[in-house]
C-alpha positions in Angstrom: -138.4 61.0 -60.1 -137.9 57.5 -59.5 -136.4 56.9 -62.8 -134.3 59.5 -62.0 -133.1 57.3 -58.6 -132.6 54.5 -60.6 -130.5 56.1 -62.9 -128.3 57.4 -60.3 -128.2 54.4 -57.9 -127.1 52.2 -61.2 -124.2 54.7 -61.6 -123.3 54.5 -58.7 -122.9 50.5 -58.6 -120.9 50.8 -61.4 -118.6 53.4 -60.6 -117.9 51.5 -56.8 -117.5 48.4 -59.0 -114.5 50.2 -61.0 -112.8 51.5 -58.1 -112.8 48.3 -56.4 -112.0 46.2 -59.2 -107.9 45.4 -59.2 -105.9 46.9 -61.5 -104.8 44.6 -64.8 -101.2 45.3 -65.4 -100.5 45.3 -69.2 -98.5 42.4 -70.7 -94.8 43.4 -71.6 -94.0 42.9 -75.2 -90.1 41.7 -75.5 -89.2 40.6 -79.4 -86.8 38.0 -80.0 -84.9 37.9 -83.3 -83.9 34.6 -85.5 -81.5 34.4 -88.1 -82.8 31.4 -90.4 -82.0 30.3 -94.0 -84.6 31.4 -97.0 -86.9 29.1 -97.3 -87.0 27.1 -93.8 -90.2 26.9 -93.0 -90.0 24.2 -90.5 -87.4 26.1 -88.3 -89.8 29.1 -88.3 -93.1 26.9 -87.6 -90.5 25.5 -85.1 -90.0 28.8 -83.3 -93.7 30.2 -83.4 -94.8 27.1 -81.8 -92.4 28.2 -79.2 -92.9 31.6 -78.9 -96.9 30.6 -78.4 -96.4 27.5 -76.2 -94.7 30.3 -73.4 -96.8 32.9 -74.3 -100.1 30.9 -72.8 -98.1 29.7 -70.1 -98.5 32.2 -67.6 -97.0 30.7 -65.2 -93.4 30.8 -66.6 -93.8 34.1 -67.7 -97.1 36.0 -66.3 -97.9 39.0 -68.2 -95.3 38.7 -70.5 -95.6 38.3 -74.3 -93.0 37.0 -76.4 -92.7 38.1 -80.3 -90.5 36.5 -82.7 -88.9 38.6 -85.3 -87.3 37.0 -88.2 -84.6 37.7 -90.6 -83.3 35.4 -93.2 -79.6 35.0 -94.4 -78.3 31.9 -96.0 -75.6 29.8 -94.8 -71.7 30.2 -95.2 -72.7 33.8 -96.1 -70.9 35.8 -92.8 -71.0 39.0 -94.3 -74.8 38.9 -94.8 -75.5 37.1 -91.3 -73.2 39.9 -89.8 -75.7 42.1 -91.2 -79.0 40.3 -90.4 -77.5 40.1 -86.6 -76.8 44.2 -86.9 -80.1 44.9 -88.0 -81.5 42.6 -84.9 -79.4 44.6 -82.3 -80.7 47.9 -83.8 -84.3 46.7 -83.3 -83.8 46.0 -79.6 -84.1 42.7 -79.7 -83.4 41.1 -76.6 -81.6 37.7 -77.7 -80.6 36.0 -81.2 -81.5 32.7 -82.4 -79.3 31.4 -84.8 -77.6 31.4 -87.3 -76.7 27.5 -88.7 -73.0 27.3 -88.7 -70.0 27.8 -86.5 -68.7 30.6 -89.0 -71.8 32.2 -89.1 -72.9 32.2 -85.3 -69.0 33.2 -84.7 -68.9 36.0 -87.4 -72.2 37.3 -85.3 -70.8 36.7 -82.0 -68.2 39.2 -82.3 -71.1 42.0 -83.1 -73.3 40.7 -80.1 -70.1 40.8 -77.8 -69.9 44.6 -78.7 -73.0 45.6 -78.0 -73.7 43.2 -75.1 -76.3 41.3 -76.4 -77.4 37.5 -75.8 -76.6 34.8 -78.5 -78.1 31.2 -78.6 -77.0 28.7 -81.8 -79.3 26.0 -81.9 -77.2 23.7 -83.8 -73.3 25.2 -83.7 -71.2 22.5 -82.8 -67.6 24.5 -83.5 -65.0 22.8 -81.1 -63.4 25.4 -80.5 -65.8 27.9 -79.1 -65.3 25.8 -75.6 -61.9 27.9 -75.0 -63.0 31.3 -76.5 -63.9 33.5 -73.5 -63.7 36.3 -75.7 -67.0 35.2 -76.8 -68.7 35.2 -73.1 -72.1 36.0 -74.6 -72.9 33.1 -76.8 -74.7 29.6 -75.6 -74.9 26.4 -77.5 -78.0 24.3 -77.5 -75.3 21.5 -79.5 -72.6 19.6 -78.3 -69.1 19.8 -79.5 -67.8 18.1 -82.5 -65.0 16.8 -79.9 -67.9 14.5 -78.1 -68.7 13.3 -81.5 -65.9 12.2 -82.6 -65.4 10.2 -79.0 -68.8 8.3 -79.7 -67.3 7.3 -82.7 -64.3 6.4 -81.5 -66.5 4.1 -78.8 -68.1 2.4 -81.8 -64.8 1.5 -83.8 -63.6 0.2 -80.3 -66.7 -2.0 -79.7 -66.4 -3.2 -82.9 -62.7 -3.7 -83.5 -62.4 -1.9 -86.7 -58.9 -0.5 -87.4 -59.6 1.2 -91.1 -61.7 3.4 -92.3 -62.1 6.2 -95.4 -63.3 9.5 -94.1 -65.6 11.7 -96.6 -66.0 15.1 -95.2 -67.3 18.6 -96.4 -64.7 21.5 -96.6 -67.0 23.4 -94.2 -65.9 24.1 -90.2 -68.5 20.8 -89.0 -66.8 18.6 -91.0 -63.1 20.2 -91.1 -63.4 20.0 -87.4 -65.2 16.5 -86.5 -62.5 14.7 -89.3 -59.3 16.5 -87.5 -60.7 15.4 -84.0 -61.1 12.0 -85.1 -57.5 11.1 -87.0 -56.1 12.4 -83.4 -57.9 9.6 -81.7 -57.5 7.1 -84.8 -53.7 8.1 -84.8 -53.4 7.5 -81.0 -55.2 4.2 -80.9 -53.2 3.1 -84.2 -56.3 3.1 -86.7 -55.5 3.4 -90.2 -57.2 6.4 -92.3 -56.7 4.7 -95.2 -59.1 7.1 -97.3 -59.4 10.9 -96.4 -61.5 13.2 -99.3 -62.4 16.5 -98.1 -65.1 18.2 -100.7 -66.2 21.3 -101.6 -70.0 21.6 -100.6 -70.5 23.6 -104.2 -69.3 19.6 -105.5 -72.7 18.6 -104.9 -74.3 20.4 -107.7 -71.9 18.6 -110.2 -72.4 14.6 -109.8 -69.0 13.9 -111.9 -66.5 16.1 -109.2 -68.5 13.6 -106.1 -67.9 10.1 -107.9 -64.2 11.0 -108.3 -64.5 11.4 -104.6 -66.2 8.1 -103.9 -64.2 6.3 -106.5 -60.9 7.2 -104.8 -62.8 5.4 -101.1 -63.5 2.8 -104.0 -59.9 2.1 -104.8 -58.9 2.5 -101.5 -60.3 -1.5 -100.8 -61.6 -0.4 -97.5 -65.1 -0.4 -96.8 -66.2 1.0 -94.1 -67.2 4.9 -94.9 -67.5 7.8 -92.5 -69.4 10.5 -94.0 -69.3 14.1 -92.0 -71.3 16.7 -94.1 -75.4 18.4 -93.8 -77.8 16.4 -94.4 -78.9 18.4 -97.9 -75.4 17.3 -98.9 -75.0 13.6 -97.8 -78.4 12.6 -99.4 -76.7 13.5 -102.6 -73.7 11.6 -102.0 -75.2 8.7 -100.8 -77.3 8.0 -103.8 -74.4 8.6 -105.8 -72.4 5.7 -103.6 -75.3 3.3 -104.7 -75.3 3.8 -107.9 -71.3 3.0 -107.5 -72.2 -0.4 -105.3 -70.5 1.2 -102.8 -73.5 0.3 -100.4 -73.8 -3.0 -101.0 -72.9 -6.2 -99.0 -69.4 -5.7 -97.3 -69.6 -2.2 -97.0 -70.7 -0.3 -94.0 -71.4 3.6 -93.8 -71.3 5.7 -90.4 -73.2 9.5 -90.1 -72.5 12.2 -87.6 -75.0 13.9 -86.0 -76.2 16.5 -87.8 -75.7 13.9 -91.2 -79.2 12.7 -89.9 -81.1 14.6 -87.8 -83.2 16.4 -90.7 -84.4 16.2 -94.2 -84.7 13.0 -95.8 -82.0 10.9 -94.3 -83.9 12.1 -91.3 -87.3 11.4 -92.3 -87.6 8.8 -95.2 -83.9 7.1 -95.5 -83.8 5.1 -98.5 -83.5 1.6 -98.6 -80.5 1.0 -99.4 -78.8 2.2 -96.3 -80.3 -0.6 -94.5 -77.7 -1.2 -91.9 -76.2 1.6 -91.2 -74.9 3.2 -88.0 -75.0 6.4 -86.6 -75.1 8.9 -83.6 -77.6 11.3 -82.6 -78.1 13.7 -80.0 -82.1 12.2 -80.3 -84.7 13.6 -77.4 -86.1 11.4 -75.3 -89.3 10.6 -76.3 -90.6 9.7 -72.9 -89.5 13.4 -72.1 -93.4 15.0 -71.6 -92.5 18.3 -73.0 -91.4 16.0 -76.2 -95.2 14.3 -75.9 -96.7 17.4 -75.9 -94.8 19.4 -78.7 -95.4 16.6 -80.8 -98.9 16.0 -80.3 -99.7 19.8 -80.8 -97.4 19.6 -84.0 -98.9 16.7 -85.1 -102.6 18.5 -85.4 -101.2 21.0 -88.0 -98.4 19.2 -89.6 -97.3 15.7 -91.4 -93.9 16.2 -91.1 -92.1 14.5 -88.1 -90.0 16.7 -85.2 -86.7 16.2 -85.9 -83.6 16.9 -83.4 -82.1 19.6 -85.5 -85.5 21.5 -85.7 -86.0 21.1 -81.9 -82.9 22.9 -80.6 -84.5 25.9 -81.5 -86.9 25.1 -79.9 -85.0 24.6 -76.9 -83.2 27.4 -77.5 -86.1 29.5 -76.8 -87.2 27.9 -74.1 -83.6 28.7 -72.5 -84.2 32.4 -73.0 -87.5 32.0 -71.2 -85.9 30.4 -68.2 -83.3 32.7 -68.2 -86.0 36.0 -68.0 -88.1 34.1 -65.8 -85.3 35.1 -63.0 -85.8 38.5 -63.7 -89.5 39.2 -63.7 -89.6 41.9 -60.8 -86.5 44.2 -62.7 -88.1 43.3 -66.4 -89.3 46.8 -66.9 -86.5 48.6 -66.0 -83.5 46.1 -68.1 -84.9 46.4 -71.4 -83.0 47.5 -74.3 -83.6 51.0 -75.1 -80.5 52.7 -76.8 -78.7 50.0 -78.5 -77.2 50.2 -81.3 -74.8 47.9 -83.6 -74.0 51.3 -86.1 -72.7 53.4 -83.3 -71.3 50.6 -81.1 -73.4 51.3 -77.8 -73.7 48.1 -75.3 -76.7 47.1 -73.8 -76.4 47.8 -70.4 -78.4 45.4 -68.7 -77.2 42.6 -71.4 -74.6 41.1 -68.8 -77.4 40.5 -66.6 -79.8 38.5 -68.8 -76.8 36.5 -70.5 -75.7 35.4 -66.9 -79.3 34.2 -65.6 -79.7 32.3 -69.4 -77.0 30.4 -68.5 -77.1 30.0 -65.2 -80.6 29.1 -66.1 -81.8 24.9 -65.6 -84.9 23.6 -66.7 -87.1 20.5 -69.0 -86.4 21.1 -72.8 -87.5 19.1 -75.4 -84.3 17.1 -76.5 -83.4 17.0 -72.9 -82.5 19.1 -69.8 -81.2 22.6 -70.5 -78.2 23.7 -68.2 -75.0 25.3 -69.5 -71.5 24.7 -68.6 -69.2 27.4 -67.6 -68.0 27.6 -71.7 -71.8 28.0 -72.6 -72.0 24.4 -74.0 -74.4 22.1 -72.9 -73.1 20.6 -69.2 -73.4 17.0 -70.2 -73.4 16.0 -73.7 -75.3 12.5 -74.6 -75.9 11.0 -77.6 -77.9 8.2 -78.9 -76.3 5.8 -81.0 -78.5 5.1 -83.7 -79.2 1.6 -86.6 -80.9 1.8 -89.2 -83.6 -0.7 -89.1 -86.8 -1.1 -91.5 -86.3 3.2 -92.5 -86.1 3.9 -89.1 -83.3 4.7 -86.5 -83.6 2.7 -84.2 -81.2 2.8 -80.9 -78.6 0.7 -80.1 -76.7 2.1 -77.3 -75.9 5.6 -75.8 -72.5 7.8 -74.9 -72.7 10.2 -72.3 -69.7 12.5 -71.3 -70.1 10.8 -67.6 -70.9 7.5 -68.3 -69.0 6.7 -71.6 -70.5 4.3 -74.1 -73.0 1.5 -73.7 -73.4 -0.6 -77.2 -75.8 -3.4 -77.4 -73.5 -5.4 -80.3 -76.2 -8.1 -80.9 -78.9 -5.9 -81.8 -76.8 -4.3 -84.9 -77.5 -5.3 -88.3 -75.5 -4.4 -90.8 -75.5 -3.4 -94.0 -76.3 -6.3 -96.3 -77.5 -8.1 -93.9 -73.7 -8.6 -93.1 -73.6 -11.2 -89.9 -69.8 -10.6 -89.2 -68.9 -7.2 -88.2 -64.7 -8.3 -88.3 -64.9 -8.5 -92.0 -64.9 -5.4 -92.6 -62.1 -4.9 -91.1 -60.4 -5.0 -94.5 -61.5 -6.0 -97.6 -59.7 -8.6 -98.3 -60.5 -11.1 -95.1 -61.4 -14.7 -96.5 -59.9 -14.1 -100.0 -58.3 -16.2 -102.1 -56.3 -14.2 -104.5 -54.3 -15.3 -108.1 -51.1 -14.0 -108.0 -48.8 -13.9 -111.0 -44.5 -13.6 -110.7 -41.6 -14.0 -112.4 -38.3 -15.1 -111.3 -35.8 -12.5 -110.5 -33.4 -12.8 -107.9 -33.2 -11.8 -104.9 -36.9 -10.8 -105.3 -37.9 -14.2 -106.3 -36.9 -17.6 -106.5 -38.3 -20.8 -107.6 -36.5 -23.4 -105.3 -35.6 -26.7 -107.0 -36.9 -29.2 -104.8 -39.1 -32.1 -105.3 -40.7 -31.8 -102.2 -41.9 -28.8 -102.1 -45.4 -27.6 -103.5 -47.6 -24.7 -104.1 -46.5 -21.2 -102.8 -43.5 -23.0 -100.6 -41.6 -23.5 -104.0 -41.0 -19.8 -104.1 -38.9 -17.4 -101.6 -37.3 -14.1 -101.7 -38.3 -10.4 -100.8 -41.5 -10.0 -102.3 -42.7 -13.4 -101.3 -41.3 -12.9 -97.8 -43.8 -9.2 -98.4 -46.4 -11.3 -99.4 -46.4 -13.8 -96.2 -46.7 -10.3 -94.2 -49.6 -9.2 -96.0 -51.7 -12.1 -96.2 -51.4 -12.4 -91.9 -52.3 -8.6 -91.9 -55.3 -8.3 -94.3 -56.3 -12.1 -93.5 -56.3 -13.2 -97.3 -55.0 -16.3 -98.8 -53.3 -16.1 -102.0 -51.7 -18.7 -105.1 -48.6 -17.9 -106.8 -47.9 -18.9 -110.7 -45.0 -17.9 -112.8 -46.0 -16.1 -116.0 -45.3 -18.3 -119.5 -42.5 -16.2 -120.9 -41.2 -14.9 -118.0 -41.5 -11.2 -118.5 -42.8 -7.9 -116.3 -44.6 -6.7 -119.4 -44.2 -4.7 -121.9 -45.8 -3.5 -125.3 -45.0 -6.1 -128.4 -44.4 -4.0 -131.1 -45.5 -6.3 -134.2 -48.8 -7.0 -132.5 -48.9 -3.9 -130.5 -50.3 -6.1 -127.6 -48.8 -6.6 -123.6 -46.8 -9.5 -122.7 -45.7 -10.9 -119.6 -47.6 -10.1 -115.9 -49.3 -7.0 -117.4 -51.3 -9.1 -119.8 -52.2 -11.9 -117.1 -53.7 -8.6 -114.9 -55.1 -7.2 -118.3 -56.5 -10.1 -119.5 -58.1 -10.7 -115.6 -56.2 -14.0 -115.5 -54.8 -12.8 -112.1 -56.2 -10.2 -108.9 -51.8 -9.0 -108.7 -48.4 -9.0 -110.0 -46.0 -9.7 -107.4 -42.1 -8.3 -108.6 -39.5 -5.8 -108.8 -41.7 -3.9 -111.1 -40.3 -0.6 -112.8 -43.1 1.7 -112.6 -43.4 3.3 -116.2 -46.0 5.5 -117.9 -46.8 3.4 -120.1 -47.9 0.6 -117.8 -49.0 2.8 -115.1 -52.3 3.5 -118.4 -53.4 -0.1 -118.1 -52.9 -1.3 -114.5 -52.7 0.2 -110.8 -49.3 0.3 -109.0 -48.8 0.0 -105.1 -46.6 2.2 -103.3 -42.7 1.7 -104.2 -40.9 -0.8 -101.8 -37.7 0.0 -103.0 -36.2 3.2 -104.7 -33.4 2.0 -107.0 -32.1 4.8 -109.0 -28.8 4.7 -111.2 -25.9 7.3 -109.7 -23.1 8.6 -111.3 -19.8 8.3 -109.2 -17.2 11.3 -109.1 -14.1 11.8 -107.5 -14.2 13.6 -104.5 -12.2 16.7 -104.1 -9.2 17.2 -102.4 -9.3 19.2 -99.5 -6.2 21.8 -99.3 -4.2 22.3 -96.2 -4.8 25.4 -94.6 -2.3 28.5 -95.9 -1.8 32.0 -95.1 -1.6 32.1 -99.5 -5.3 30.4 -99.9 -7.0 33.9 -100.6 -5.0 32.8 -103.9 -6.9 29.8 -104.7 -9.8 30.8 -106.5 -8.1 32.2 -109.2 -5.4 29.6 -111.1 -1.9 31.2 -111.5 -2.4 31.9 -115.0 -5.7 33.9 -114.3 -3.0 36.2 -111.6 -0.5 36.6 -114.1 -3.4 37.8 -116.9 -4.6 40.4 -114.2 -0.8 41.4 -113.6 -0.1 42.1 -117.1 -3.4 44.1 -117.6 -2.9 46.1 -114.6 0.8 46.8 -116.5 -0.6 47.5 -119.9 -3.5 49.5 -119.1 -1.0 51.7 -116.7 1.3 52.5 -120.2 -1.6 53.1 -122.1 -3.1 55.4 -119.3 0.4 56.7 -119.5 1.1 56.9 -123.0 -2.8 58.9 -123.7 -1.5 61.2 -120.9 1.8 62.5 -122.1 0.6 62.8 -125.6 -2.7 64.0 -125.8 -2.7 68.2 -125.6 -5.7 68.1 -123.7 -5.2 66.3 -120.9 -3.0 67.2 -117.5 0.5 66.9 -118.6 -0.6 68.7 -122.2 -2.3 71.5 -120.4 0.9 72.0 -118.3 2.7 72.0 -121.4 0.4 74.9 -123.0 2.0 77.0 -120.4 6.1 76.9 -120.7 7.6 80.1 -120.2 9.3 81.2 -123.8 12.0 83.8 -123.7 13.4 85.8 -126.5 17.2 86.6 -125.8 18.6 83.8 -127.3 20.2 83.6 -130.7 21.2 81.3 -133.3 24.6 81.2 -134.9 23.1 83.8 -137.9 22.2 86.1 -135.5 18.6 85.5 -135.6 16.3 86.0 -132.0 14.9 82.4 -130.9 12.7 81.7 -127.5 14.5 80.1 -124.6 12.3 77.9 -122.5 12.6 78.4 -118.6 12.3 74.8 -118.0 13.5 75.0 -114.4 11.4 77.2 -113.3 8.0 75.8 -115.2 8.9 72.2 -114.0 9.3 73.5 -110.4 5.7 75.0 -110.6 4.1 72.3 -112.3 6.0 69.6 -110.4 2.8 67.6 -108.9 1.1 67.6 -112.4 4.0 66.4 -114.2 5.2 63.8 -111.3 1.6 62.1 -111.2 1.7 61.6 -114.7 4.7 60.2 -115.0 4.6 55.5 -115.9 5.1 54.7 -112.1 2.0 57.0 -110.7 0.1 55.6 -113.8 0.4 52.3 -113.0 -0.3 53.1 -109.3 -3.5 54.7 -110.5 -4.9 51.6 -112.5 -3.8 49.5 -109.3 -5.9 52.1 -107.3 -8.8 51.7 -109.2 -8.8 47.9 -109.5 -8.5 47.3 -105.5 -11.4 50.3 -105.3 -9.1 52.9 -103.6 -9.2 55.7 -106.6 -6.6 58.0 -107.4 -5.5 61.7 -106.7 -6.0 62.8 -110.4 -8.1 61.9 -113.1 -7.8 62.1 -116.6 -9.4 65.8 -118.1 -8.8 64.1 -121.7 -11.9 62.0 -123.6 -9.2 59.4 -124.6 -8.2 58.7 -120.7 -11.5 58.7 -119.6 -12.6 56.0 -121.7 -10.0 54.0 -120.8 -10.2 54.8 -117.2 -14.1 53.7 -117.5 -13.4 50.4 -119.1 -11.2 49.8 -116.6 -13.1 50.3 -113.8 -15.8 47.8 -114.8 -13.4 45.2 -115.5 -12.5 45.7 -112.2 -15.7 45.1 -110.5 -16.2 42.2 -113.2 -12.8 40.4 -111.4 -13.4 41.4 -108.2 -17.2 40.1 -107.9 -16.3 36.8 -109.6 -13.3 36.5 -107.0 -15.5 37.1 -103.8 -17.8 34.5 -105.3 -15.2 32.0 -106.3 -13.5 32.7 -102.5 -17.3 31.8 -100.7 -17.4 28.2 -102.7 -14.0 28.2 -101.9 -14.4 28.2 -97.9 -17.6 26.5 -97.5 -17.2 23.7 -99.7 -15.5 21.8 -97.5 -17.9 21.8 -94.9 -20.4 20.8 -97.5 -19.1 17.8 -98.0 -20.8 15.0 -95.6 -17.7 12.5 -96.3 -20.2 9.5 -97.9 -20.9 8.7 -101.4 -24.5 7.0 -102.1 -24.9 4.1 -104.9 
């Protein structure tokens, strides 16, 4: 019995204990979807570290879990990221993440616009997505490419460089970034003296980059702007060293997204020692930055890089974004939509508007969107390389414009003066060889003059010019026999300046130099100077009074008279086939004389009379259109186009009438031709002749 009250009183505790006890609410699962290259491991580490940092913060999102679905498409491949993005929207996914590029993210854009659904590109940096509002529900984690090219416009300024070679990749990043910057080179009068766009597929054959590079090579200038991925630009810089092109003198500049992941990123090479570039970089002081890193750190020896983190970022913007909408999350999720039948989210609007609208602490810096969806205030970190490591040397904001601390840059080669690489050729003495040929050269006879002041004309007047421009100092020498150069053809060897630039006996040949095949195989021309071609000089034509009787002009008067007598003698042959032939209208008429038989001869015999009154009274048109006069008329008729009344029933007059009719259109076509010259040729005519 009292077992029995234990029982029952322990029950009972229990069961008041449940009904008391407040009620858990059930965590609300809401999957996210990422379209990320094959093979990217850090980017997906990247985002599950993100999707588990929110997920134990409970208070950003209580009783919310975040899952990350994944699906993998390479870049530059729209078709199959338009796909990737399709299958996402069909699993109710309630944002996108990715993909790389512009044309990817804006080949997907156009499928999340349809069905209303939220798209975030981490690094998509397309300049012209900031005036598409057809594509109101993307966000950009990047700045534009348009900000780029400003910081590096800053630097060039700060540094008072006014050449450069531009090496880009044939993608949208660097199409865009190098267009953006010859607007601001071409406004500020900088010289793009350089400017090789290459195909990224290049990169796997080592022979198609160095004719790139070799072309910046001839080019003499030497400071290098290279615009491509990172994967791409680590081949093409080793290539550059092999070619000495980062040696002393030279000095190479990276865009963003050049250096902000894999092994320029990470472990530059030596080499670059010196160089200069720009980085959106997050601030390490930031202490979201501290703690991703030190939690990434536990797992991983790679380092965070920038490119990685926007995703994280990106992430993180969702969650600020949903954070806003906590009390109507249950009743906004995506339930019926579909990228195959084209059916909007409904709710969609209202997530992409509190994303954006959305501000809070990332990990590269503060997340708020402008009203294009690009990050409000772009800032960038302007980076040297220093002992393998970027180090900062100034930063560009959109607000505050640039801030460069000049004396902490060191330069590639350990360079100490920045101005000399301004051109190549600063501080350069150069050997150069000439010949005398008036009015491009002269030697002055005069004993008191020495040295380069012996010698005047065009080119030396071109050379003074030059040598003030590209600071370079220069000797002049006359060559021994006093020739261009040319092949001798005993000892099959060059003479004159060619074999002086051949034999490296001098850096130029300064003259009126012909460029020929021949010489352009053994030595490098400048652009021309002066065109000098020989002309031929004619006559010009006299113009002709105006004339009621010009129509006439395009034949000569013999041609008229030719056409006159063939318009006679095919009208007597038309004629003459006419009258005789049996067959044909007069003949037929003929067939059908009335023949009498009451006339008689003087022996008494009976012999028909013909009625010839009356038959040519019945067959009078017949016989009068046959006659020489209509004939004529008739071959008239057909040679002005008109035709005629009657035509010829008879083989023989219809060949003739045939062969006539495409004479015809043979004169008449070369006539309206010969009239057009006629007219216009006048007005053709500018009234100068050119030697």
């Amino acid at each position: 019995m009292v077992k029995t009250l234990v029982h029952r009183f322990i029950i009972f505790v229990i069961l008041s204990n449940l009904y008391h006890s407040p009620t858990v609410q059930a965590d609300i699962h809401i999957p996210l979807g990422a379209i990320i290259e094959e093979g990217n491991t850090k980017v997906r580490q990247i985002l599950e570290l993100a999707v588990d940092q929110i997920n134990r913060n409970q208070t950003l999102l209580p009783n919310v879990n975040l899952t990350m679905q994944f699906y993998h498409a390479n870049i530059y491949q729209q078709y199959r990221n338009l796909k990737k993005g399709c299958l996402a929207a069909n699993d109710q996914v309630w944002t996108i993440i990715g993909p790389t590029t512009s044309s990817d993210v804006e080949c997907v854009q156009y499928m999340a616009t349809s069905v209303s659904l939220p798209q975030i590109a981490p690094v998509a940096s397309y300049p012209g997505f900031d005036n598409r509002p057809s594509l109101k529900y993307l966000l950009r984690m990047s700045p534009s490419d348009y900000w780029q090219s400003k910081v590096l416009a800053s630097i060039f300024q700060s540094l008072n460089w006014p050449y450069a070679a531009l090496l880009a990749s044939n993608t949208d990043y660097g199409i865009n970034s190098v267009a953006e910057f010859q607007v601001i080179a071409a406004q500020r009068g900088w010289k793009i003296l350089a400017y090789e766009i290459f195909n990224v597929q290049e990169t796997n054959d080592v022979n198609l980059i160095r004719k790139r590079l070799k072309k910046i090579q001839d080019s003499g200038v030497h400071i290098i702007i290279l615009i491509c991925l990172s994967s791409q630009a680590d081949i093409i810089v080793s290539q550059a060293h092999r070619m000495g092109l980062t040696s002393k003198g030279y000095q190479w500049l990276f865009y963003d997204n050049t250096i902000t992941e894999g092994r320029l990123h990470s472990n530059p090479p030596r080499y670059l020692e010196g160089a200069i570039g720009m980085i959106s970089n997050p601030n390490r002081d930031n202490p979201v930055y501290r703690k991703i890193e030190s939690i990434w750190k536990k797992d991983h020896t790679s380092d965070l890089d920038p490119f990685s983190l926007r995703y994280y970022d990106a992430v993180l913007a969702f969650a600020y974004g949903l954070q806003k909408l906590l009390p109507n999350i249950s009743r906004i999720a995506p339930t019926m939509m579909s990228c195959d039948k084209i059916i909007p989210w409904a709710n969609g609007n209202l997530l992409m508007h509190s994303i954006k609208t959305s501000v809070g602490a990332g990990v590269t810096g503060p997340i708020q969107f402008g009203i294009n969806g690009s990050p409000i205030n772009p800032s960038f970190q302007i980076v040297n390389l220093i002992n393998q490591t970027w180090k900062n040397i100034g930063k560009w904001s959109k607000d505050s414009g640039a801030s460069i601390d000049i004396n902490k840059i060191v330069y590639m080669g350990h360079n100490l003066d920045p101005t000399i690489l301004s051109t190549g050729l600063k501080g350069v003495n150069l050997s150069i060889v000439t010949t005398i040929d008036p009015p491009f050269m002269n030697l002055i006879n005069s004993s008191e003059l020495y040295g380069n002041n012996r010698f005047e004309g065009i080119v030396k007047d071109l050379l003074v010019e030059l040598s003030k421009m590209l600071q370079f100092t220069y000797k002049l020498s006359l060559t021994e026999d006093r020739n261009y150069g040319s092949v001798n053809e005993t000892t099959n060897q060059w003479t004159g300046m060619v074999k002086k630039i051949i034999d490296q006996k001098a850096d130029i040949a300064a003259g009126a130099f012909s460029i020929t095949a021949s010489r352009s195989h053994v030595i490098d021309f400048t652009k021309p100077f002066l065109d000098q071609g020989v002309t031929m000089l004619v006559a010009k034509p006299k113009s002709l009074p105006p004339s009621i009787f010009q129509c006439f002009a395009p034949f000569t008067l013999n041609v008229w008279l030719l056409i006159a007598g063939s318009i006679i003698f095919t009208g007597v042959i038309f004629y003459a086939t006419g009258y005789l032939s049996p067959f044909d209208l007069y003949g037929s008429a003929v067939r059908h004389l009335p023949l009498h038989a009451n006339d008689s001869d003087y022996s008494g015999n009976s012999i028909p009379r013909v009625d010839k009154l009356r038959w040519k009274n019945y067959y009078r048109d017949t016989i009068y259109s046959t006659n020489l006069g209509n004939s004529v008329w008739n071959i008239i008729s057909s040679f002005l186009q008109q035709g005629h009344n009657k035509s010829p029933n008879a083989l023989s007059g219809r060949i003739i009438t045939g062969f006539w009719w495409l004479a015809s259109c043979i004169i008449i076509a070369t006539y309206t031709a010969n009239l057009a010259a006629f007219l216009t040729i006048d007005r053709l005519n500018s009234g100068k002749i050119y030697v």
